[in-house]
Every structure is written in structure tokens, then in C-alpha cells.
C-alpha positions in Angstrom: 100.2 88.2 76.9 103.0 88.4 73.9 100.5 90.8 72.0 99.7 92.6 75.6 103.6 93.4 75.4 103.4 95.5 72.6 102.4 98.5 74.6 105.9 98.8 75.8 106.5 100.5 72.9 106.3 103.9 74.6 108.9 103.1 77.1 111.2 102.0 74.4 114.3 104.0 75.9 113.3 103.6 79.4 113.8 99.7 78.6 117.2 100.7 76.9 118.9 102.0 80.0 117.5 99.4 82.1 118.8 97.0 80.3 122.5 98.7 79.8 122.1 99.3 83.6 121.3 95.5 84.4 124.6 94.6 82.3 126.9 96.9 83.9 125.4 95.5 87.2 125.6 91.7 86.1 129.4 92.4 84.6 130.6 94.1 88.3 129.0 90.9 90.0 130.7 88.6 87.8 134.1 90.2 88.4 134.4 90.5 91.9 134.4 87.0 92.5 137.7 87.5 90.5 139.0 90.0 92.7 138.3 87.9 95.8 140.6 85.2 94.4 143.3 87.7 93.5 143.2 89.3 96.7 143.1 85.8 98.6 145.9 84.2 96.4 148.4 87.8 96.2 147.2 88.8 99.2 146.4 87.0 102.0 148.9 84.5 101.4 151.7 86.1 101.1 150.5 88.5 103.9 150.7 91.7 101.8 148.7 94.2 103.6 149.0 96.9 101.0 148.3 94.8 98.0 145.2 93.5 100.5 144.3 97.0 101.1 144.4 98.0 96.8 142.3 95.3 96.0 139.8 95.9 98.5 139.3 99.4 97.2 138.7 98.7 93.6 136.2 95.2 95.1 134.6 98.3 97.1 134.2 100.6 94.1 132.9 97.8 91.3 130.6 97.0 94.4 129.7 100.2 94.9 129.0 100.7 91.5 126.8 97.6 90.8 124.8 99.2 93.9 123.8 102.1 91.6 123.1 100.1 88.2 121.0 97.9 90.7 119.0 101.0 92.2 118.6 102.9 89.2 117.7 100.0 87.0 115.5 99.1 89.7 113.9 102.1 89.9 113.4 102.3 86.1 111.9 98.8 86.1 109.4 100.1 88.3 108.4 102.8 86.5 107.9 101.0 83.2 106.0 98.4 85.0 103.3 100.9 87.0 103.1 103.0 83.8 102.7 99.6 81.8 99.6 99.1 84.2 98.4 102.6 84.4 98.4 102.4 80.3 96.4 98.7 80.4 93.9 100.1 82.7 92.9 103.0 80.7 92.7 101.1 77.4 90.2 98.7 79.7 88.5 101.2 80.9 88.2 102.9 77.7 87.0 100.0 76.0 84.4 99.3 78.6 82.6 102.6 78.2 82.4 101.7 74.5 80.7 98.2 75.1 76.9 97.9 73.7 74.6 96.2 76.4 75.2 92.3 75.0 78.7 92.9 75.4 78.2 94.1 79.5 75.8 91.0 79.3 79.1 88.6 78.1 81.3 89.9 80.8 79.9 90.1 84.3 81.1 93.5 86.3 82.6 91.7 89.0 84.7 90.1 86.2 85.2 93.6 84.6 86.7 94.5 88.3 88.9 91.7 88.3 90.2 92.4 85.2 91.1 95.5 85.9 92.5 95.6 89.0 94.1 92.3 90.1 94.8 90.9 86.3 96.3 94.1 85.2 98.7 94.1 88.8 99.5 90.6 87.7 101.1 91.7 84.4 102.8 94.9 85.9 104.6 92.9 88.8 105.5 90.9 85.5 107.0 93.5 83.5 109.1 94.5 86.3 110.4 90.8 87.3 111.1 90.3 83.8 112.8 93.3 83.3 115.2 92.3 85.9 115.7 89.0 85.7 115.1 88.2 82.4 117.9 90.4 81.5 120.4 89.4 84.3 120.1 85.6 84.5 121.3 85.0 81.6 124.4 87.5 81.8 125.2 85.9 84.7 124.5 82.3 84.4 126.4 82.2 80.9 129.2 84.7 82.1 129.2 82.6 85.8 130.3 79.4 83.4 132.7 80.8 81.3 134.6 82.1 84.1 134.0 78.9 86.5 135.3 76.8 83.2 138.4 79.3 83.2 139.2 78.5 86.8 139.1 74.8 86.8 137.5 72.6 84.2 137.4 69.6 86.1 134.9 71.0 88.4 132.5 71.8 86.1 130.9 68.2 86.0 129.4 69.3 89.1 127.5 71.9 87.6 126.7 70.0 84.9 124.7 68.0 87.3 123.3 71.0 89.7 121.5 72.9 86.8 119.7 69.4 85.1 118.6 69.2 88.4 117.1 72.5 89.0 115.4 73.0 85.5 113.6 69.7 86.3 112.5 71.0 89.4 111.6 74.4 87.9 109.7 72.6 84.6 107.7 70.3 87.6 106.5 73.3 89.3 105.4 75.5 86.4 103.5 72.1 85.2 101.4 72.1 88.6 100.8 75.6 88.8 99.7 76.5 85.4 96.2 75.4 86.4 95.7 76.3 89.9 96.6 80.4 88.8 93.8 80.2 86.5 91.3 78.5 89.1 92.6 81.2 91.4 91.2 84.3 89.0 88.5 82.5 87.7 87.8 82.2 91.5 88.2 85.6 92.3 85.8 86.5 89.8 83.4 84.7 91.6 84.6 86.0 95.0 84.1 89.2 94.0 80.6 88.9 92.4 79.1 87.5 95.8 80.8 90.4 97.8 79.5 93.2 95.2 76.0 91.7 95.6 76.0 91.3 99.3 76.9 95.3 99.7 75.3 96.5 96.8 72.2 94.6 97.8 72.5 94.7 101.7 68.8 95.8 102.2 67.3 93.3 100.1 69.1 90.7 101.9 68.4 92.0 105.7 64.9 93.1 104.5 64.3 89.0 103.9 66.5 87.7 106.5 68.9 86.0 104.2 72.1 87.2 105.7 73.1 84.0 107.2 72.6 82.7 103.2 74.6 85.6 102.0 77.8 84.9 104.5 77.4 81.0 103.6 77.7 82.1 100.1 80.9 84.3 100.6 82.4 81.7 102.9 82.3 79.3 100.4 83.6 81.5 97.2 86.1 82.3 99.9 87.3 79.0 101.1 87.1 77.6 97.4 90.1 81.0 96.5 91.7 79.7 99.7 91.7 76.5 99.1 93.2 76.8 95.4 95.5 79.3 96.4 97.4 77.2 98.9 97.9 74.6 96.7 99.7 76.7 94.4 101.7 77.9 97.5 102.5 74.5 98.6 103.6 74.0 95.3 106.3 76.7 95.0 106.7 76.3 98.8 108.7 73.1 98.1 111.0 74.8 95.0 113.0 77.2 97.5 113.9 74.3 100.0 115.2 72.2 97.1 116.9 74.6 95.3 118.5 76.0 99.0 119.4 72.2 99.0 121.0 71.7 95.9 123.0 75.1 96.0 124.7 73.9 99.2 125.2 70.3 97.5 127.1 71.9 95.0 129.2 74.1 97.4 129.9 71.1 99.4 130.9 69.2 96.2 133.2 71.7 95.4 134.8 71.9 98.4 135.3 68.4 98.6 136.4 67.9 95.0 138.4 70.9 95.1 140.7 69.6 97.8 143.1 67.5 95.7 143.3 69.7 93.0 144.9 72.4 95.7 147.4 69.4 96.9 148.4 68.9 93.5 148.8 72.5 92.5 146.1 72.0 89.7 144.4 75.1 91.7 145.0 77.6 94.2 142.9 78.6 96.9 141.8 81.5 95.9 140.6 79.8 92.7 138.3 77.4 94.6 136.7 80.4 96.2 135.8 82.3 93.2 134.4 78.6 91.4 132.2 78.4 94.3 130.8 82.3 94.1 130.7 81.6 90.4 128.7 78.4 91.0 126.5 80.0 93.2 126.0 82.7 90.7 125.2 80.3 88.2 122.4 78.6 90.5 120.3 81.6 91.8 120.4 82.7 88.2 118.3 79.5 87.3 116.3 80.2 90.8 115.0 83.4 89.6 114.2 82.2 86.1 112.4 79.1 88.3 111.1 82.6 89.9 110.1 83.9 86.4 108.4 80.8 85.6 106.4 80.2 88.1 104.8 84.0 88.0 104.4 83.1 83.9 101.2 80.9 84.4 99.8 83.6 86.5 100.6 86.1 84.1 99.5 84.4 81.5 96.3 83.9 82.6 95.7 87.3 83.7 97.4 88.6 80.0 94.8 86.4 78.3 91.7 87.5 80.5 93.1 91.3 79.4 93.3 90.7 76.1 90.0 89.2 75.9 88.6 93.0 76.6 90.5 94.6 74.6 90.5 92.1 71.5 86.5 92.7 71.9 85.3 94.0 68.6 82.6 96.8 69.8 79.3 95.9 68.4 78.5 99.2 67.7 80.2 101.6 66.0 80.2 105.2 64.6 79.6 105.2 61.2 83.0 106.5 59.2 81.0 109.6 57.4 78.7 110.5 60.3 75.6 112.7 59.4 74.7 115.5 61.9 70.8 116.9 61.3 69.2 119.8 61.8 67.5 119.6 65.4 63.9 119.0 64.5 62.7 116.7 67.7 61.3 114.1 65.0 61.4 110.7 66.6 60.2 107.9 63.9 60.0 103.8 64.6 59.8 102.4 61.0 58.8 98.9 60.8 61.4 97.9 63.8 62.3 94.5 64.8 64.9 93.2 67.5 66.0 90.0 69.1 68.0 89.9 72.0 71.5 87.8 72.0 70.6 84.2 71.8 66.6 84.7 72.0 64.3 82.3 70.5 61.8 84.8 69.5 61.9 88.8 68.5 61.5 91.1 71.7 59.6 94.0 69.1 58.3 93.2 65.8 56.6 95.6 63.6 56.6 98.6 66.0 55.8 102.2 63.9 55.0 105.4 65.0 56.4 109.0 64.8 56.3 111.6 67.6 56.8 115.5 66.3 58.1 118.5 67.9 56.7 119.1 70.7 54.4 116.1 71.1 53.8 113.7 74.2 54.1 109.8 73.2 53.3 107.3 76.1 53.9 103.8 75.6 52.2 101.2 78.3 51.9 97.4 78.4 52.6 94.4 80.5 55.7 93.1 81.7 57.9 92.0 79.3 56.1 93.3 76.6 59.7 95.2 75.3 58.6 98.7 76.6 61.7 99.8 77.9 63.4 98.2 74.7 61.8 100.9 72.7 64.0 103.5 75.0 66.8 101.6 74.4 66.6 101.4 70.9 66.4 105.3 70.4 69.6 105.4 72.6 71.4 103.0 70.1 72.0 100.9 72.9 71.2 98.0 70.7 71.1 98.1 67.0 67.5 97.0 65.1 67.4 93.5 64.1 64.8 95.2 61.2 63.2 98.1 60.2 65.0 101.8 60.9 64.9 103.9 64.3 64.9 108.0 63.3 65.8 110.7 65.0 65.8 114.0 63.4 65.4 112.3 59.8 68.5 110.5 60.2 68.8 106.7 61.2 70.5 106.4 64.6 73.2 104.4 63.1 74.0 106.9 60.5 75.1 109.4 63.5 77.9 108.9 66.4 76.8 108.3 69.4 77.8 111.2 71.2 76.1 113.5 68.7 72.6 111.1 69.3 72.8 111.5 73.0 73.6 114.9 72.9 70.3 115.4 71.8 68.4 113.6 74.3 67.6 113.6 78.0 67.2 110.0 79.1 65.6 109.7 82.8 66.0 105.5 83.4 64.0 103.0 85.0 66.3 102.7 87.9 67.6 106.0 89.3 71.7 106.1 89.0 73.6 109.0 90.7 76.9 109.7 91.5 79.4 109.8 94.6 79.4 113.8 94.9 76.9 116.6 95.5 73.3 116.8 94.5 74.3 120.2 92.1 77.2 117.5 90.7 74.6 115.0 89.7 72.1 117.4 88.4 74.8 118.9 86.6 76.2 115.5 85.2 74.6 115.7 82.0 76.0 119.1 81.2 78.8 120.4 83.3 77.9 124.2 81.7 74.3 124.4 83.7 74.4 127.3 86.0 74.0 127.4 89.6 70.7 129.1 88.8 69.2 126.8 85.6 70.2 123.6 88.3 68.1 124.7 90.9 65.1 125.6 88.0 65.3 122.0 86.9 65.4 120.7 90.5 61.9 122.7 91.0 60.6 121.9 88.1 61.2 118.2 88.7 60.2 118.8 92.4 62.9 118.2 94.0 63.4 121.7 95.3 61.5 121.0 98.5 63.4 118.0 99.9 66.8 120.0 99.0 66.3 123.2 100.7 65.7 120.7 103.9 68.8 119.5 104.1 71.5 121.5 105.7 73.9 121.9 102.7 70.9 122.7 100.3 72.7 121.8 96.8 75.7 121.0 98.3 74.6 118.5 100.3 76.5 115.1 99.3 75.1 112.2 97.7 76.2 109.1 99.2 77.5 105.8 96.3 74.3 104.8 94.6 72.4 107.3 96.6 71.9 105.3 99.7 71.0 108.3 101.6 68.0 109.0 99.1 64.9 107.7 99.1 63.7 106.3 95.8 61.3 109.1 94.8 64.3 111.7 95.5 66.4 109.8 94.0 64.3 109.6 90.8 63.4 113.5 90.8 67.2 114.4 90.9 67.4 112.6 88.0 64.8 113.5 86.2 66.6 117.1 87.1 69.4 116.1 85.5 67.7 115.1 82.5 65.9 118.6 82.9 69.3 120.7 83.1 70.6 119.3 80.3 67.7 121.0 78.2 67.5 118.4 75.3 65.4 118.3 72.2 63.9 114.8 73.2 63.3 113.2 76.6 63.1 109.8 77.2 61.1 108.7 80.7 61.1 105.0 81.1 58.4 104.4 84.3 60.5 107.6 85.7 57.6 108.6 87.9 57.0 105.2 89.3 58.8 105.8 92.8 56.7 109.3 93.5 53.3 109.7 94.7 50.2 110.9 92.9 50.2 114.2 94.0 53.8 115.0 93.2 53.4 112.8 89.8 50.7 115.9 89.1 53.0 118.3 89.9 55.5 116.9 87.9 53.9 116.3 84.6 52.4 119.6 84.5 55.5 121.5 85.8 57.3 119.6 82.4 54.9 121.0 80.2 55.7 124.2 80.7 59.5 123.7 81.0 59.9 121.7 78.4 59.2 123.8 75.7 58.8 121.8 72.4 60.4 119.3 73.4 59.7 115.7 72.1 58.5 113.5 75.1 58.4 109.7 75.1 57.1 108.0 78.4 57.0 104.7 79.4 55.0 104.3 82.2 52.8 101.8 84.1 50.2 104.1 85.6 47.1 105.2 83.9 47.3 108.5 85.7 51.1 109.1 84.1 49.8 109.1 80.4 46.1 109.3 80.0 46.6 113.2 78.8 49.5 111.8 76.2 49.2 113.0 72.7 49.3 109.4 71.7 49.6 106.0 73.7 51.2 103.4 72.5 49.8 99.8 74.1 52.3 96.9 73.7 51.3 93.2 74.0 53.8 90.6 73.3 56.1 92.8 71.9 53.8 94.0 69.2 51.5 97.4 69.0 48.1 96.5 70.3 46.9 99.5 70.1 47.6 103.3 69.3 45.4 106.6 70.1 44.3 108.7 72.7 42.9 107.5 76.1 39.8 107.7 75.2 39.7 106.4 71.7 42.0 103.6 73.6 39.2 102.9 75.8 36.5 102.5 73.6 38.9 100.4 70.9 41.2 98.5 73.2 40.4 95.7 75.2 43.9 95.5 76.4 44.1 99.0 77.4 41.0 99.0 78.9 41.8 96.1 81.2 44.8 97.8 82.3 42.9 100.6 83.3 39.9 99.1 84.9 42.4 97.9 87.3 43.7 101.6 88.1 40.6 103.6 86.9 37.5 101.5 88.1 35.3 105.1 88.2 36.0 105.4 84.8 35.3 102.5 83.2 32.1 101.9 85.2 
């Protein structure tokens, strides 16, 4: 949390004032008790209205004045804290974006959420609270005792009792606490990962009857946030009636202590008064730093949870002398090898093979047989565990990564569009398309016919996640988007899965001629997708069981071939 704190640099001045603001405020407070006693003693007393009527006007006007320190340095406070926020969730956010796939894989998105949202709130309510009461309690607790001592000394064993007290009280409480604010995010992570699940996946779940098991599940990551949450409110429930308890104690002590002092003449009246505002000053002041500690475990734990983002060292990173080719659509797998995180054995090993300018590369296999790895890899998604992935001549990992994906049109397994219109998703990869090279890509990817019957054509908006899609649009506005952004290599990993055969055909041939010379890798499933490929690619186990055309694939691999016997049965009899 300490190293979270140096981003208040920025509001460096901001803090400044505040702080001047809060001592102005704390030294008005601490002299109107002061003014009381004068006006009581000279005043009152001796029944002098005018002196009564003097007084009053300059307790009005420090009053009046602490009023404004108190709303302008509150108002400051504010603004330090939401910007603090604002300045924590873009450095998130911004790290995020920059995370390789292990790294999503270490933190889980509804985590991710948390941490961005709640956590970051945490330490901006902090910043705020500390602001204005770690500045002001002690002004006034140590200003509160000098005076009190000033007006009698021999009331100041009470206080010396009062405040042991209270910091034990305070110290108790933080102890309990700590723990149950860090069960309560840890629990919210989990809260929050059975609510994204049960909306992001609310078909599945009705489609298989489980949503009795789904609310089950929520109840109990509910009940278990509940349940740790009110013991840390019982907890601090107890601190306020305690320290209302003590403060009125002390008042009481006062009073009754005070008594023979004023029969002696040790003390006057309007002495006693201002000891007890003083005293009372000197309490609350430890109540909001019991306040301050008790929001420190929570703030802690949400600092630390922030910092762990942010202290995350990006496995992948743009080389410091980046190289920047010439466009020549050369994609080349040299000997590559890669493991995921914590995997007993290699995903790939030994994959090669180049695909030119212009050339069609399929690559098929099982399940699991690191297909979609392959398209990863070119991306730089991952880094290579061996070997060397090319693109243009260059190793991936001697280029950024914006200059790498500039230069290819990646169509994934799983369709992902935008909240917005169907133009803004088909536009998302390049935001200079026309309105007329938008709608070409959307009829060369066929997804003209399906958007001219809706009513908004274009314009028609795309629900979050595409719910109002059905796969295969879904997958053709993406494959648009790919399309529009008219790259020098396309990457189709099983794009064509969710579309029929018919518009499959359509498809592929429409590509051909759109697609200029374009390098094409596809990763595919179906026969029918790649049999007219340049060159197929048959995976088994991670490892290149085969390479050629379909038919020197069918005469030459058995794998191949039992693939498609079980798609092409008229061909292979």
C-alpha cells in the first residue's frame, strides 16, 4: 500500500492546501473552546451583555471560518482521492492489456474485476479518510492536551486514563479485523466469478437444467461474503458503544472532580467547561484514528491485491531496438518447441514449415494436438520454448507487438464482438475502413445477406457478446472484421466451424478472390475447409504427422486418411 502511495506525487500541491486548510480548521476548533470559557467566566458571570455579545461574534467568525477550511479541505480531499482512483485504475487497466496469456491464466477475470473496481474504491475512500484525519487528529489531540494541561493540571490524570483505554480498544479491534477484510475480498473474488459464469453462461446452464445448481452455488459464495462480513461489523460494532462510553466517563469524571477545585478557587467555571470540550477533543481525535485503523486492514489488503498487478513483470516484451520488415507475407516455423506454464510435456515439438505470399496453409489434427497453439504462436501470444517463429524474415520477438499484429488478420476460434453496431465491429480492426470497403468485407465473408434483413442494416446494434447473433453470424462478422482490415496474413483458427457447407463454399472461394496475395493459415476440423489448401499440415500429439496436398496426404497418411474417411467416406472408398 506504502509503494501504492507514491502516485500521489501528482497531486503534490493539492495535498499542500489540504493540509494548511485542515490546520487552520484544527487551530479554530481548538480555540473556541477558549472563547467559551472567556465568555462564560467575563461574561456570563458578571452579566455583561456587551462583553457576551463581542465574544460571541469573534466565536461566530473563527466558527465560521473553520466551516470553510473544513469544506474546502474536504472538497480537495475528495478530489485527490477519486483522481488517486481514476489514476490506479488506468495503470490496471493498462497493465492488463499488456498481460501474455499465462499471466490472464494466474489471475482469474473475476479477480481482475475485483481488483479493479472494489480494491481500487477501497484505497480511494483511504486516501480521502487519511487525508482528513490523519492530518487533524493529531493537531488536535496534541493541541487539545496542551491546552487542557494549561487549564488545570490536576485533571489531567483522567485523561491519562481515558486514552490507555481507548488505544487498547482500538489495537483489539484492528487485531480481529485484519483477517476477516481479507476473507471478505478473497470472497468477493469468488462471489463475483460464480455471478460472471451464471450470466455469461445462462444458456448452457438452462439448456441442462442446472439452474437450481447455479443459484445453490451463488447462495453459498453469497452467504460465505455475508457471513465474514458481519463479523467484521460486529467487531467494529462494539468500538463506537465503548468509546461513546468512555467519552461520557470522562465528562462525568470531570465534572465530578472539577467541583472542589471551583470551591477552592483552584478553577473557575468557565475553565471546567473548556477542559471538558478539550477532553472531548482529545477522545474523538483517538476515535477517528480507531476509525483510521480499522479501514487500514481493509486497505491494506486491497493495496496489496493492486500492487500485485501492477508489480507483475510482463512476460513479454518489445524488444528495445525493434526491427520493422519489408511486407513480404513469409510466415516460417523453424524447429519450434513450447510448453505451457507448469506442463509435464511440450505442447509442439519440432514443428517447420514456411507458407509464401500468397499461399494457402491448412493445419488439421485431433483434439489437443496444439493446433490452435500454432496461431497463437504467430501472434506472440506466447513466446517459443525452442526453435524461431518468422514473419516477414524477422523473429516475432525481434518486432513490437503492435507492428506484428498490424500485419495480420486473426479470425479466433470463438467469435468475440463488441457492445456497438455491426459497422463498429467490422470496423474494429481498423477504424479508417470506409462505409463502402465494410460492407465489401461483410459480402465477401457472407454476411451481407443476414444484415440487409435487419431493420438498421449496418447500424443495427450488436448486443454484449453478441447474444442477439447466432454463432455462424457471429463468426462471419468476424471474419469481416478480419477482412476490412486488409492484412498481409490471415490467421483462421476453425473460423468456419459454426457455418454450413454451402456458405463455407461461398466463403472460401469469395476469400480467394479478395484476398489477394495474401498469406492464409487455417486451422480447421473439416475436410471440406482445406482439402484445396496449398499445403496441409496434420498434427498428432503435438508433432507434424504429416505435410502435403490432400491427395498426396491420402495416399501417404494414415492419420489423415482416417480423419477423412470419417467426413469423406465416397472418397476413400
Amino acid at each position: 500500500m506504502i509503494k501504492l502511495f507514491r502516485y500521489l506525487k501528482k497531486y503534490a500541491w493539492m495535498i499542500v492546501v489540504t493540509i494548511v486548510l485542515i490546520f487552520a480548521q484544527c487551530m479554530a476548533d481548538l480555540t473556541l473552546p477558549d472563547l467559551m470559557s472567556d465568555i462564560i467566566n467575563n461574561g456570563v458571570l458578571k452579566e455583561d451583555v456587551p462583553y457576551i455579545w463581542q465574544i460571541g461574534w469573534q466565536m461566530l467568525l473563527v466558527a465560521l471560518g473553520s466551516m470553510v477550511a473544513a469544506v474546502t479541505a474536504g472538497y480537495l480531499a475528495s478530489r485527490i482521492g477519486t483522481g488517486y482512483a481514476r489514476d490506479l485504475r488506468s495503470m490496471v487497466f493498462n497493465k492488463v492489456e499488456g498481460f501474455s496469456i499465462a499471466q490472464f491464466d494466474s489471475f482469474s477475470t473475476a479477480s481482475l474485476i475485483t481488483r479493479s473496481t472494489n480494491d481500487i474504491q477501497q484505497m480511494g475512500i483511504f486516501v480521502v479518510m487519511m487525508l482528513r484525519i490523519m492530518v487533524s487528529a493529531p493537531i488536535t489531540m496534541i493541541g487539545g492536551i496542551i491546552k487542557g494541561s494549561a487549564k488545570s493540571t490536576k485533571l489531567t490524570w483522567i485523561l491519562a486514563v481515558s486514552i490507555p483505554v481507548i488505544l487498547i480498544i482500538v489495537t483489539v479491534v484492528i487485531k480481529l479485523t485484519t483477517k476477516y477484510f481479507k476473507q471478505m475480498q478473497e470472497r468477493l473474488d469468488k462471489m463475483n466469478l460464480v455471478l460472471r459464469e451464471g450470466l455469461t453462461g445462462v444458456r448452457v446452464i438452462r439448456a441442462f437444467g442446472r439452474d437450481d445448481r447455479q443459484t445453490e452455488r451463488f447462495e453459498k459464495a453469497n452467504v460465505e461474503l455475508t457471513d465474514v462480513s458481519l463479523k467484521a461489523q460486529r467487531v467494529m460494532g462494539v468500538m463506537m458503544p465503548l468509546m461513546m462510553l468512555i467519552m461520557n466517563m470522562t465528562q462525568l469524571g470531570i465534572v465530578w472532580f472539577a467541583g472542589p477545585l471551583i470551591d477552592s478557587g483552584e478553577m473557575d467555571l468557565g475553565g471546567m467547561m473548556a477542559f471538558i470540550q478539550y477532553a472531548i477533543q482529545i477522545l474523538f481525535s483517538f476515535l477517528m484514528f480507531g476509525f483510521i485503523f480499522m479501514m487500514l486492514p481493509r486497505a491494506a489488503a486491497s493495496g496489496a491485491r493492486i500492487w500485485e498487478v501492477l508489480a507483475s513483470e510482463n512476460t513479454l516484451h518489445d524488444p528495445e531496438t525493434p526491427v520493422s520488415p519489408e511486407k513480404t507475407g513469409g510466415v516460417v516455423f523453424d524447429n519450434v518447441t513450447f510448453a505451457y506454464p507448469g506442463a509435464e510435456q511440450p505442447t509442439l515439438s519440432g514443428i517447420s514449415f514456411t507458407a509464401k505470399r500468397g499461399e494457402t496453409v491448412a493445419i488439421i489434427g485431433g483434439t489437443g494436438s496444439g493446433k490452435s497453439t500454432i496461431g497463437g504462436l504467430l501472434m506472440r501470444f506466447f513466446d517459443v520454448s525452442g526453435g524461431q517463429v518468422l514473419v516477414d524474415g524477422t523473429d516475432v520477438r525481434e518486432m513490437t507487438q503492435a507492428d506484428l499484429h498490424s500485419r495480420i488478420g486473426f479470425v479466433p476460434q470463438t467469435a468475440k464482438l463488441v457492445t456497438g453496431t455491426i459497422m463498429d465491429n467490422i470496423k474494429f480492426g481498423n477504424p479508417d475502413v470506409t462505409d463502402e470497403q465494410a460492407a465489401a468485407a461483410a459480402k465477401t465473408a457472407q454476411a451481407e445477406e443476414f444484415i440487409s434483413g435487419r431493420e438498421d442494416g449496418m447500424n443495427a446494434e450488436i448486443t454484449q457478446s453478441g447474444t442477439n447473433l447466432s454463432g455462424g453470424q457471429k463468426q462471419r462478422i468476424s471474419i469481416a472484421r478480419a477482412i476490412a482490415k486488409k492484412p498481409e496474413i490471415f490467421i483462421f483458427d476453425d473460423s468456419f466451424s459454426a457455418l454450413d457447407f454451402k456458405t463455407d463454399a461461398m466463403l472460401r472461394e469469395a476469400l480467394k478472390k479478395d484476398t489477394g496475395d495474401a498469406t492464409i493459415i487455417v486451422i480447421a476440423q473439416r475436410i471440406n475447409t482445406i482439402m484445396n489448401a496449398d499445403r496441409i499440415l496434420v498434427l498428432n500429439e503435438g508433432q507434424i504427422a504429416g505435410i502435403g496436398t490432400h491427395e498426396e496426404l491420402m495416399k501417404s497418411c494414415d492419420i489423415y486418411r482416417e480423419i477423412a474417411s470419417s467426413q469423406l467416406a465416397k472418397e476413400v472408398g
